[in-house]
TILUM-114915 format. One line per 10 residues: number of its first residue (from 0); their letters; for each residue x, z, y of N, C-alpha, C. Coordinates in Angstrom, 2 decimals. Layout:
N
NUM = A = X:Z:Y:X:Z:Y:X:Z:Y ~ ... $
***
This chain:
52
0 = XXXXXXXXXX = -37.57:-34.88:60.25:-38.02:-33.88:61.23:-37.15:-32.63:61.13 ~ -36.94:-32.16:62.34:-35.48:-31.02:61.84:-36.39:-30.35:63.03 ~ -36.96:-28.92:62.09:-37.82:-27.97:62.20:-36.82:-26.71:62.94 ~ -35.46:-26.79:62.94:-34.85:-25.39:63.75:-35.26:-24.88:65.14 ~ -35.30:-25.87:66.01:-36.02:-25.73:67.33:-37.30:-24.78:67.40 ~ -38.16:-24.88:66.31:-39.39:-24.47:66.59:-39.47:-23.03:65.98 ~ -38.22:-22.73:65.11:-38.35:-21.21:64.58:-37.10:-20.78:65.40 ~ -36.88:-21.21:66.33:-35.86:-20.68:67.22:-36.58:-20.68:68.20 ~ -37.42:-20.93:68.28:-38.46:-20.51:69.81:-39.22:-19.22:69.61 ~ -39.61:-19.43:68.19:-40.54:-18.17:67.73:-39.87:-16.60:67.38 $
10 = XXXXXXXXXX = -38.35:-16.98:67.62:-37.51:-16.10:67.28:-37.09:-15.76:68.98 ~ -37.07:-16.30:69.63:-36.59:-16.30:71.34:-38.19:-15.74:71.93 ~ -38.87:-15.58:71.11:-40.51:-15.63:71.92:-40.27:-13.59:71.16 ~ -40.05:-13.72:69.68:-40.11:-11.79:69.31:-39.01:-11.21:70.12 ~ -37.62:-11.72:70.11:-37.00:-10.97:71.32:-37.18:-11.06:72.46 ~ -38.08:-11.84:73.08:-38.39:-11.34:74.51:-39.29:-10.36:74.85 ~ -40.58:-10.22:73.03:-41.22:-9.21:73.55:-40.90:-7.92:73.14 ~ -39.65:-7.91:71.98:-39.39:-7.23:71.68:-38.39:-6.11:72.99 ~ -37.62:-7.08:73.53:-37.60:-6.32:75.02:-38.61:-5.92:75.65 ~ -39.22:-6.73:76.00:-40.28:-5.77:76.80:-40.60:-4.87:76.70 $
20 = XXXXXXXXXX = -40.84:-4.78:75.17:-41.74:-3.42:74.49:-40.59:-2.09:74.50 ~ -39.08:-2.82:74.29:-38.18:-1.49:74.77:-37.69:-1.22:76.10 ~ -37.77:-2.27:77.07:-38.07:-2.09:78.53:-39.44:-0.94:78.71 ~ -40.50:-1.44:78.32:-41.70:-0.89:78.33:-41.66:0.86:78.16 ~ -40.62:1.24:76.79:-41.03:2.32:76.20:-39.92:2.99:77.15 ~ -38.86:2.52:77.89:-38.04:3.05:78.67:-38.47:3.74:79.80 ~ -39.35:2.67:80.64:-40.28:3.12:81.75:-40.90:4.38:81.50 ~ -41.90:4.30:80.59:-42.99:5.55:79.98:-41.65:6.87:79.60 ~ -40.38:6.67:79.58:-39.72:7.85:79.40:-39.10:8.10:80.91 ~ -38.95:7.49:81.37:-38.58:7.60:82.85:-39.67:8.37:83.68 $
30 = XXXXXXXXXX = -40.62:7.90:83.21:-41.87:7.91:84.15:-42.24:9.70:84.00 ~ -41.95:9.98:82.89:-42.17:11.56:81.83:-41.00:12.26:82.21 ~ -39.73:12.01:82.81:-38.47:12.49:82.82:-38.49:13.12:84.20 ~ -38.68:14.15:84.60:-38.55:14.60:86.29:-37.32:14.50:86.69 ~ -37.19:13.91:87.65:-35.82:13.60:88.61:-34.97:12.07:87.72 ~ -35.85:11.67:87.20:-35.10:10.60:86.41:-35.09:9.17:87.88 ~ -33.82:8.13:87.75:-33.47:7.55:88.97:-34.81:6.85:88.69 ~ -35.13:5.93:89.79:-36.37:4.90:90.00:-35.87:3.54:89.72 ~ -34.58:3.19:89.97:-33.83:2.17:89.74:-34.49:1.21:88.45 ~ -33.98:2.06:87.21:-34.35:1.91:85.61:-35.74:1.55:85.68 $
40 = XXXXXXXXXX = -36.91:2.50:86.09:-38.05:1.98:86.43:-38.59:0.72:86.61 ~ -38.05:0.56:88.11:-38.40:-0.89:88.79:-37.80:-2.25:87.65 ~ -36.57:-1.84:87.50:-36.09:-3.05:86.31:-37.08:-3.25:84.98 ~ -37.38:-2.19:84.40:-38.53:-1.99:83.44:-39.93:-2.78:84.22 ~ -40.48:-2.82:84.97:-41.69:-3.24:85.57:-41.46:-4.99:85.70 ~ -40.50:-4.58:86.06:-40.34:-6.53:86.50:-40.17:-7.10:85.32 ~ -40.09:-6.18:83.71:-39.97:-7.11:82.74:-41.53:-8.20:82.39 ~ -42.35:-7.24:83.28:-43.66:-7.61:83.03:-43.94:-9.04:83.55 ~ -43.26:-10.11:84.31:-43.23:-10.97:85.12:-42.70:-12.22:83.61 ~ -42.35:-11.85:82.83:-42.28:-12.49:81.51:-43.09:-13.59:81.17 $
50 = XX = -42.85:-14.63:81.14:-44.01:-15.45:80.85:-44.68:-15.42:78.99 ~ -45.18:-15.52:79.02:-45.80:-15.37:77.60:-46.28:-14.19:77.21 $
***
């Protein structure tokens, strides 16, 4: 049984949320930033479409 697959998923599963969560914390500074573009925003939001 060759177990790499399955801690390479669990490792592909913390960096995706680990993006999110710095997508996430990007938004909430955007969102706090007056005159900051909306662009960055919207890209940040759609991280939410993430499955898992």
């Amino acid at each position: 049984m060759h177990r790499a697959p399955a801690r390479h998923d669990r490792c592909t599963l913390r960096a995706r949320a680990t993006a999110l969560r710095d997508r996430v914390a990007f938004a909430d500074v955007a969102l706090t930033v007056p005159g900051a573009p909306a662009e960055p925003v919207a890209h940040a939001t759609a991280g939410y479409a993430f499955p898992g």
